[in-house]
DRENZA-277841 format. One line per field, with one value per residue (C-alpha): residue number from 1; residue in three letters; chain; y, x, z. Coordinates in steps of 0.05 Angstrom, whole numbers. Example, Ala and Ser with C-alpha at 12.3 -4.5 7.8 and 13.67 -1.06 7.14 Angstrom:
<nodes>
num 1 | 2
residu ALA | SER
chaine A | A
north -90 | -21
east 246 | 273
up 156 | 143
</nodes>
This chain:
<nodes>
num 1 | 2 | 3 | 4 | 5 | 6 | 7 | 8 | 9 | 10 | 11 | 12 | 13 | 14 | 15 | 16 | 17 | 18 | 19 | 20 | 21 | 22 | 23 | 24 | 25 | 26 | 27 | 28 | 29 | 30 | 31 | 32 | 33 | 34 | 35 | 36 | 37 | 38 | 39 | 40 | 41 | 42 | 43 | 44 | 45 | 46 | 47 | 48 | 49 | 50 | 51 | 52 | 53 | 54 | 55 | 56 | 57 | 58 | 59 | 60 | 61 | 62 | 63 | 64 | 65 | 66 | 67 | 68 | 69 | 70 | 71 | 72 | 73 | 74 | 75 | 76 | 77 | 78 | 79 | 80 | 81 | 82 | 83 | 84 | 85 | 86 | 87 | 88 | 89 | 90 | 91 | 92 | 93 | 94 | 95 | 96 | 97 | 98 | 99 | 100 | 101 | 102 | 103 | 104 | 105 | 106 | 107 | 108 | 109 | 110 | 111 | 112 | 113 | 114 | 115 | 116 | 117 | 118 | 119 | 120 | 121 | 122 | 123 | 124 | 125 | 126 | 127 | 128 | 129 | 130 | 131 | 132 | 133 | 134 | 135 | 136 | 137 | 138 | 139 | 140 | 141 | 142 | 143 | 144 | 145 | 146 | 147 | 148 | 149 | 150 | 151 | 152 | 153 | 154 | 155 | 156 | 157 | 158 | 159 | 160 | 161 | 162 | 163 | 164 | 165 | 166 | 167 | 168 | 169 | 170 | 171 | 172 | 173 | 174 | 175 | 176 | 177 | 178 | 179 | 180 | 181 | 182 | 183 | 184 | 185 | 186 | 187 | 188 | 189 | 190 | 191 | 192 | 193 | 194 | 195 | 196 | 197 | 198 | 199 | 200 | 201 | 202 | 203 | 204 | 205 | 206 | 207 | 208 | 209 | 210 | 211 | 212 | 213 | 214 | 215 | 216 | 217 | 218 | 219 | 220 | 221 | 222 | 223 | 224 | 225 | 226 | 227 | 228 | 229 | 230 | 231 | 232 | 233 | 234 | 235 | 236 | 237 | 238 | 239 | 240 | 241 | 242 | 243 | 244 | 245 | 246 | 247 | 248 | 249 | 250 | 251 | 252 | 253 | 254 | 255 | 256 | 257 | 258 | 259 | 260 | 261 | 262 | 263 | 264 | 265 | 266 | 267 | 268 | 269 | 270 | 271 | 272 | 273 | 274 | 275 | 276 | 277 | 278 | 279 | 280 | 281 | 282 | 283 | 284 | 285 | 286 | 287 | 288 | 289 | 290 | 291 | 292 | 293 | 294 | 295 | 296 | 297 | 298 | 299 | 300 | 301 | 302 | 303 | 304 | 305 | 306 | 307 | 308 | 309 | 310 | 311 | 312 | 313 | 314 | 315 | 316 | 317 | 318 | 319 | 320 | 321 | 322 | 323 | 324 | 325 | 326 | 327 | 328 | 329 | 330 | 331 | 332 | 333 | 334 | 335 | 336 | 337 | 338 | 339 | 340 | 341 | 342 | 343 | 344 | 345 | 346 | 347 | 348 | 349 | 350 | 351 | 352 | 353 | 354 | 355 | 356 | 357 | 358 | 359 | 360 | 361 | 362 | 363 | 364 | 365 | 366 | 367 | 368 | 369 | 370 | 371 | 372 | 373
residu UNK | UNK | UNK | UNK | UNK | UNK | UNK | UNK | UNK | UNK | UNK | UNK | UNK | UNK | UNK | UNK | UNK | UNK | UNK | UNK | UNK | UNK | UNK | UNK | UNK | UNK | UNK | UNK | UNK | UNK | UNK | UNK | UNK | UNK | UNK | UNK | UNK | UNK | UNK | UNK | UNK | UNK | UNK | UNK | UNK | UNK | UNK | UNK | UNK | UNK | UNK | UNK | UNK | UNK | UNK | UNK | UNK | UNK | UNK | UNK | UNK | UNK | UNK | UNK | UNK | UNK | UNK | UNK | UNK | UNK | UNK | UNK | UNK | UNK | UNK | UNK | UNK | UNK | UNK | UNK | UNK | UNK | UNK | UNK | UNK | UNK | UNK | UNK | UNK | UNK | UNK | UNK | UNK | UNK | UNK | UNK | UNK | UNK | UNK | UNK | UNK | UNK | UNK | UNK | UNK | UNK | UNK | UNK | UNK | UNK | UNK | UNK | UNK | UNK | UNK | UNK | UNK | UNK | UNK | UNK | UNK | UNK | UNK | UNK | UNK | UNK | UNK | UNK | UNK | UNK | UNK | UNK | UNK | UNK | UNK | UNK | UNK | UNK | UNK | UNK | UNK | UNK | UNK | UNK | UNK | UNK | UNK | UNK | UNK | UNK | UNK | UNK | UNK | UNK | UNK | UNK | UNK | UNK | UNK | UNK | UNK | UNK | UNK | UNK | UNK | UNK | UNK | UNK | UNK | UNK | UNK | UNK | UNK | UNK | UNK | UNK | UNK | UNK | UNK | UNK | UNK | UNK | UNK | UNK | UNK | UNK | UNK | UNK | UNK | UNK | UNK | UNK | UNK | UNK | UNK | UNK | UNK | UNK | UNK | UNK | UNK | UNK | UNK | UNK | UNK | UNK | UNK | UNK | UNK | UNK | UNK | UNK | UNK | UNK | UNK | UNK | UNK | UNK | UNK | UNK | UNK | UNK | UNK | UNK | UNK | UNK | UNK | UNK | UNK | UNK | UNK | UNK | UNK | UNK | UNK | UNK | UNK | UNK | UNK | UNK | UNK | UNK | UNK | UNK | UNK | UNK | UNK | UNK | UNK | UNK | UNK | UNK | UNK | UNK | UNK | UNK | UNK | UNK | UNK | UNK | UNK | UNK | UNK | UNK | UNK | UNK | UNK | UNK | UNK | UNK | UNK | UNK | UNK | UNK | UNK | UNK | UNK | UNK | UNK | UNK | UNK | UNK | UNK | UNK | UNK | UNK | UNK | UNK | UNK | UNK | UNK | UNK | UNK | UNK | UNK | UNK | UNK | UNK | UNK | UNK | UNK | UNK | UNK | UNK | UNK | UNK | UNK | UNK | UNK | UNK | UNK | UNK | UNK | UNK | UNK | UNK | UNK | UNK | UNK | UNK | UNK | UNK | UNK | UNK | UNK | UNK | UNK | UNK | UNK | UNK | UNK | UNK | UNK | UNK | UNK | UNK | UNK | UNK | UNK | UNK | UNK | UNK | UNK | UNK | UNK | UNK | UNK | UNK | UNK | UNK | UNK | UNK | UNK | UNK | UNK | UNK | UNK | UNK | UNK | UNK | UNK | UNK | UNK | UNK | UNK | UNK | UNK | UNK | UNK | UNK | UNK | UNK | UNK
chaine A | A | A | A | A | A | A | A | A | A | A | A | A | A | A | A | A | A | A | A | A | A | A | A | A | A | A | A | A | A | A | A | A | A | A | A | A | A | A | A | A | A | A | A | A | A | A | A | A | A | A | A | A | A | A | A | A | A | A | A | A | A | A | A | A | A | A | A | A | A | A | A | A | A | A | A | A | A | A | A | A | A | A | A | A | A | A | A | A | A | A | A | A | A | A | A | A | A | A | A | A | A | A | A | A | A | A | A | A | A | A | A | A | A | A | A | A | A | A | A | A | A | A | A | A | A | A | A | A | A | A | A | A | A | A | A | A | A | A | A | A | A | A | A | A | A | A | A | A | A | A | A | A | A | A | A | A | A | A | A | A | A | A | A | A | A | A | A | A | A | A | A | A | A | A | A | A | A | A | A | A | A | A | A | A | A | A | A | A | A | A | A | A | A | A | A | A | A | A | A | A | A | A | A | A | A | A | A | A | A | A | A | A | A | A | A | A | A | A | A | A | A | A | A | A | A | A | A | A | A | A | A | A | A | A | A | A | A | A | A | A | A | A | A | A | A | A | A | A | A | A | A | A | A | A | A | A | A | A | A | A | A | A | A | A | A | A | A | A | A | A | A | A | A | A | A | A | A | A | A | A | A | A | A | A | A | A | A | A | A | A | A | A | A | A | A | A | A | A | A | A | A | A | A | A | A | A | A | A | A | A | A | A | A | A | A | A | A | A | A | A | A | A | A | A | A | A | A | A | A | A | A | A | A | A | A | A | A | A | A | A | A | A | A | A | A | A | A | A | A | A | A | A | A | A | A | A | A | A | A | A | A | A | A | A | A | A | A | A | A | A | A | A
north -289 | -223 | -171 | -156 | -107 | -33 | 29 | 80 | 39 | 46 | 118 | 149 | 193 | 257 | 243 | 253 | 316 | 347 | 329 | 367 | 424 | 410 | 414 | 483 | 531 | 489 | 490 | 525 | 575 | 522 | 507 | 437 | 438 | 459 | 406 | 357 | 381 | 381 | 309 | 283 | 314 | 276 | 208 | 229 | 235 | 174 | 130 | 160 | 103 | 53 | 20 | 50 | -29 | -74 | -118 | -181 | -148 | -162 | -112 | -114 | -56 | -38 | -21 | 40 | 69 | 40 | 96 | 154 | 112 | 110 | 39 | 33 | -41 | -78 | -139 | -199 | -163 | -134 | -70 | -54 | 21 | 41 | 31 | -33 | 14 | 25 | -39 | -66 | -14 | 46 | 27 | 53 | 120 | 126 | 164 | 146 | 71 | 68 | 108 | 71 | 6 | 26 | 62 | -10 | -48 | -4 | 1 | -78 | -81 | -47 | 14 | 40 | 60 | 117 | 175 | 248 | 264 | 200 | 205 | 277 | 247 | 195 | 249 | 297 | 239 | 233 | 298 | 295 | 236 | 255 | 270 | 291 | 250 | 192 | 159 | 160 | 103 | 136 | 145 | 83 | 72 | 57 | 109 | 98 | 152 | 138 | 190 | 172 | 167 | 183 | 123 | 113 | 53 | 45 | 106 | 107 | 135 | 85 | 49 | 132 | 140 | 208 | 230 | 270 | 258 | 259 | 281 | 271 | 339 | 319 | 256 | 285 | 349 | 301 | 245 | 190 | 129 | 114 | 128 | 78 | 76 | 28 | 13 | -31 | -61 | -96 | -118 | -128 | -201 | -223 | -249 | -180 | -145 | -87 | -38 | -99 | -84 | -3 | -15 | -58 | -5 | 53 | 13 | 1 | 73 | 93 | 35 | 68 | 141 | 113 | 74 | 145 | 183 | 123 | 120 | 197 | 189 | 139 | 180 | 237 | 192 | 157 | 235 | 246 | 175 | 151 | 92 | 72 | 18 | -5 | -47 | -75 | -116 | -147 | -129 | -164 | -134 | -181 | -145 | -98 | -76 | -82 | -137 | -161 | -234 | -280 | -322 | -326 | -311 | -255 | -228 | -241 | -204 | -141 | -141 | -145 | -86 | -52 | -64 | -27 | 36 | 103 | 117 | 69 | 8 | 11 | 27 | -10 | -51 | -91 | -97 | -164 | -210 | -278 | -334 | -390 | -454 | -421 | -358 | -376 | -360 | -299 | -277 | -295 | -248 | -197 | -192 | -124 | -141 | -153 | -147 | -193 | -158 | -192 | -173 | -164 | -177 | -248 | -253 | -301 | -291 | -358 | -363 | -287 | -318 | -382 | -344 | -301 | -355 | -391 | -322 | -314 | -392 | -376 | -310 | -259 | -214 | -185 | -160 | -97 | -125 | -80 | -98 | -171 | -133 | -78 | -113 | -178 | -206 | -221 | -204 | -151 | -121 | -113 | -182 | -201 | -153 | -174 | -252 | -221 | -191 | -250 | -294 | -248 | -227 | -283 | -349 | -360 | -423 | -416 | -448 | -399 | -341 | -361 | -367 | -295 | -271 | -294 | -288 | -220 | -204 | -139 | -127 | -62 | -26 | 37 | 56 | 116 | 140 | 125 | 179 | 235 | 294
east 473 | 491 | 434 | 426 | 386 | 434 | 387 | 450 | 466 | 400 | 384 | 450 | 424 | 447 | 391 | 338 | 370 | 360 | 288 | 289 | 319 | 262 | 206 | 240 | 260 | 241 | 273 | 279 | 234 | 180 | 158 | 143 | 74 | 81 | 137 | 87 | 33 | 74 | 93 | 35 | 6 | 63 | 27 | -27 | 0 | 23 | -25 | -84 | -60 | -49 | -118 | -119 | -127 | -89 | -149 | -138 | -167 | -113 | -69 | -3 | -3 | 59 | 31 | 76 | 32 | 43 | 95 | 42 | -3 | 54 | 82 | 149 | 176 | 170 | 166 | 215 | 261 | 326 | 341 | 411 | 407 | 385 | 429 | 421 | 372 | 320 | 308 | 248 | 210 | 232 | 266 | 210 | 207 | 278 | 254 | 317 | 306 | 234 | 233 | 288 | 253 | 180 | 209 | 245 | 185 | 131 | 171 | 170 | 86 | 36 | 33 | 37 | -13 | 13 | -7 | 9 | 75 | 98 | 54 | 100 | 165 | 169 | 139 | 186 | 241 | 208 | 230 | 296 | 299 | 261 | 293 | 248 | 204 | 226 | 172 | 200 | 178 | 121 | 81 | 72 | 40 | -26 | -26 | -67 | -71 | -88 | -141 | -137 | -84 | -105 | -124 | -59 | -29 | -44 | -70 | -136 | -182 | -149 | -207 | -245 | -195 | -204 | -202 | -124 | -80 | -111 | -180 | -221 | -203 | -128 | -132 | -173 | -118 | -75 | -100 | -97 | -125 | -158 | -163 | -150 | -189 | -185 | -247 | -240 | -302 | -318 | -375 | -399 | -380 | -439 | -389 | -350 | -360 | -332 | -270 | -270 | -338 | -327 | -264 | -309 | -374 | -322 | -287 | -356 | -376 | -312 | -318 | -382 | -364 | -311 | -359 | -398 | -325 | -328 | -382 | -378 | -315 | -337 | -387 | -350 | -297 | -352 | -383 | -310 | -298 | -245 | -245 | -249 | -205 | -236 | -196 | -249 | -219 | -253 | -222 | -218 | -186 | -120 | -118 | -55 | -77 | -136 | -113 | -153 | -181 | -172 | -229 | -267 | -340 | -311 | -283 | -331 | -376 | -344 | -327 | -408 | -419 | -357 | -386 | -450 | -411 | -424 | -484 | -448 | -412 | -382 | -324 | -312 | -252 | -229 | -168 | -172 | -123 | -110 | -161 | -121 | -163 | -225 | -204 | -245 | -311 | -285 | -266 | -339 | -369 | -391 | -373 | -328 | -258 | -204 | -133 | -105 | -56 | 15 | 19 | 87 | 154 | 168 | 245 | 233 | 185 | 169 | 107 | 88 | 90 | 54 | -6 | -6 | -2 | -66 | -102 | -100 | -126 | -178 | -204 | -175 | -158 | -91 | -48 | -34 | 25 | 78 | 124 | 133 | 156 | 194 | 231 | 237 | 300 | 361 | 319 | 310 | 243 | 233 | 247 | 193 | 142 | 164 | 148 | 81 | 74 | 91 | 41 | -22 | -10 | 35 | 12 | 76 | 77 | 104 | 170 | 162 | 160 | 217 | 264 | 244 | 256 | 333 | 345 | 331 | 358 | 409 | 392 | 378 | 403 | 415 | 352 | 348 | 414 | 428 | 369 | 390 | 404
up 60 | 39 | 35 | -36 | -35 | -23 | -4 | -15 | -81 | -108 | -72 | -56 | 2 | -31 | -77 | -12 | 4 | -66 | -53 | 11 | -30 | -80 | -27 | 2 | -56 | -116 | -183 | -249 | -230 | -196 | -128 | -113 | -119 | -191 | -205 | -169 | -212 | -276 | -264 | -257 | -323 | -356 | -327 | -341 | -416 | -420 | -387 | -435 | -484 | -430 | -388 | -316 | -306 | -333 | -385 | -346 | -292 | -244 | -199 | -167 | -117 | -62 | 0 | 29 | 80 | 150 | 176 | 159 | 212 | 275 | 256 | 255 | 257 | 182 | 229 | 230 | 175 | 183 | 152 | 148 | 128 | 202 | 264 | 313 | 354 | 311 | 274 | 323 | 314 | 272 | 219 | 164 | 200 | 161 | 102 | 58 | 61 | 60 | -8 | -41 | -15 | -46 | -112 | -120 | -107 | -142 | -205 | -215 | -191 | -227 | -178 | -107 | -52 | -4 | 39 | 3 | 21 | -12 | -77 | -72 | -62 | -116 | -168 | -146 | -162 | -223 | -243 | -223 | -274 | -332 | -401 | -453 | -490 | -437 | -395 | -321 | -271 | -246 | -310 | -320 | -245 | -224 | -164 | -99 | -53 | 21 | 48 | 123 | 178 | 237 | 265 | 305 | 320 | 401 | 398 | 443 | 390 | 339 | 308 | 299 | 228 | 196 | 143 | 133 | 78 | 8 | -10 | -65 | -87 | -87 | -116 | -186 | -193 | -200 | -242 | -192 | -203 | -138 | -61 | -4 | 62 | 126 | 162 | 223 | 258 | 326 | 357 | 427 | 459 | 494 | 550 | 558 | 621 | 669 | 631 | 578 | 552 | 546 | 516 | 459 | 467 | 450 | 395 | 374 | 366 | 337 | 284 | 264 | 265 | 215 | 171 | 157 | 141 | 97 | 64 | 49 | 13 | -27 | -55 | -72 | -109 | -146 | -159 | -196 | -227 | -176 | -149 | -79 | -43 | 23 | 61 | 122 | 174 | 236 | 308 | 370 | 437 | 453 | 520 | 501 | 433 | 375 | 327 | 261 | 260 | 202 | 214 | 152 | 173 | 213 | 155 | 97 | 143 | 137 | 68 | 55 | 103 | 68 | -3 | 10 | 43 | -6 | -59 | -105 | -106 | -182 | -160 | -96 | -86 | -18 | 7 | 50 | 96 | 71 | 119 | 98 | 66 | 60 | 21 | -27 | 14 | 27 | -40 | -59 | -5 | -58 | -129 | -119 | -140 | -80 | -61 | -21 | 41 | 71 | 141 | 173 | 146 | 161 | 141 | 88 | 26 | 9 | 63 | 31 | -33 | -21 | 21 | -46 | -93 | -63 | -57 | -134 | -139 | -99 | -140 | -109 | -169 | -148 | -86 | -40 | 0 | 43 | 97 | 69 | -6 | 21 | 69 | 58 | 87 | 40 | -16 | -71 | -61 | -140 | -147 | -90 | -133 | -195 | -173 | -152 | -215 | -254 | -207 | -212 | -294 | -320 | -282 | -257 | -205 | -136 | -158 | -216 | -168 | -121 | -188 | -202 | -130 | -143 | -211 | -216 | -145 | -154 | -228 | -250 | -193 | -229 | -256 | -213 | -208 | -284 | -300 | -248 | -283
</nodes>
């Protein structure tokens, strides 16, 4: 099958260097930070009539911030824009395709959640499309900023994640709807012994230094009104790297250590993995809303779409998925959102969705480039 999806159709690349040019002298007499500033006063215009969330409750949210955290590979996907070379593992580090990719997705969901510099790129798009008294497609956006990435993939202090990218600060100048944050706990196997059992004593420590950055931020966004999206995962040592377990005690227990994090829990949402047949049990882990996560980019979106199908059934009251949108084989990634989109807001069925993800496949593929002034 032909890849439908073009990144220089929908983002010529000349595009990406007037955004460099944007970042480095500005434009009609701004700097970027004052375009980025400006832009998002115009969402923040526009949204004043429109619910921060949507009244069914329900969000449809594009994950874009795995390359900010040193991972490269979208998993099983091929992406064509990037040479043989770096398709394993670097093909997001190629800033071109990874923005067309989420501007795609994001426009067709009901927002994005990304680290600063790409909350700054697609608002500095935004203004190289805007025409006056025209909403662009970021006003319209719920907008999630991510507020760590430090917690390198493989790096050794990987589970002690820092606050760097947006603060609390950042996210209320300008008019951002929430803040993200990963917290990743282990515990101590009772069996673990010799380099084993420091490696699980220092993941340990640094899962609780984490839980404190954590819990900090919480309060502060709570302090301005912002919500806070905690995404708690459980980790296990494989013996090469820390990976996150889907069992469904493991899990539930984190999400009720993660919903008492911070002075306040009114605006605490989860960002969870899907733990197969009993999601439900861990949906019903604490009453603060949660988004269900994707996981890698298996080549093929039906599986995605069935895990996220069964995830709304069971409760969950929306999705944060990445690698499986953004690159997701022969597909469109607006058409995998808008299926999402369709699933969490419309009730659309499975075979509902997978209608959407080719009908609408290709359509619409100017709505940047149509804009650009």
């Amino acid at each position: 099958m032909v890849e439908a999806f073009g990144v220089e159709e929908f983002l010529p690349l000349g595009v990406v260097g007037k955004l460099r040019r944007l970042r480095a002298i500005g434009s009609g007499g701004m700097s970027a930070e004052e375009i980025v500033k400006k832009e998002a006063d115009h969402r923040f215009i526009y949204r004043r009539s429109n619910p921060a969330v949507p009244t069914d409750g329900r969000l449809v949210i594009v994950a874009a911030d795995h390359p900010a955290r040193a991972i490269g590979s979208p998993g099983e996907s091929v992406a064509p824009e990037v040479g043989e070379n770096y398709q394993k593992d670097a093909a997001m580090f190629y800033a071109p395709g990874y923005l067309a990719r989420v501007v795609r997705a994001a426009s067709y969901a009901d927002g994005v959640m990304a680290p600063s510099y790409l909350i700054e790129d697609m608002f500095l798009l935004s203004h190289l499309s805007r025409h006056e008294g025209e909403p662009t497609f970021m006003d319209k956006m719920f907008l999630i900023g991510c507020m760590q990435r430090l917690g390198l993939q493989g790096a050794a202090h990987e589970l002690d994640d820092m606050m760097s990218s947006f603060t609390t600060e950042r996210l209320e100048e300008l008019r951002m709807d929430g803040g993200k944050v990963m917290w990743r706990y282990t515990e101590i196997p009772g069996d673990a012994t010799g380099e084993l059992k420091e490696k699980y004593i220092q993941g340990n420590r640094d899962a609780q230094l984490t839980a404190k950055y954590i819990a900090d931020v919480v309060t502060a966004n709570h302090g301005e009104g912002i919500r806070t999206f905690v995404e708690p995962l459980y980790m296990t040592w494989d013996g090469n790297k820390w990976a996150s377990s889907k069992n469904p005690r493991d899990q539930a227990k984190v999400n009720v250590v993660a919903s008492a994090l911070g002075s306040s829990s009114t605006g605490t949402w989860l960002k969870i993995p899907y733990c197969g047949d009993d999601m439900a049990f861990v949906v019903n882990s604490s009453t603060c809303p949660k988004l269900v996560l994707g996981g890698a980019s298996k080549g093929d979106v039906k599986p995605l779409l069935e895990d996220a199908h069964k995830s709304l059934e069971y409760g969950a009251e929306g999705l944060l998925q990445g690698r499986g949108v953004l690159y997701c084989g022969p597909n469109d990634p607006g058409a995998v959102a808008l299926a999402m989109y369709q699933m969490a807001h419309g009730g659309a069925s499975l075979d509902d969705a997978l209608r959407i993800v080719d009908d609408y496949r290709g359509t619409g593929m100017d709505m940047i480039t149509s804009r650009l002034k």
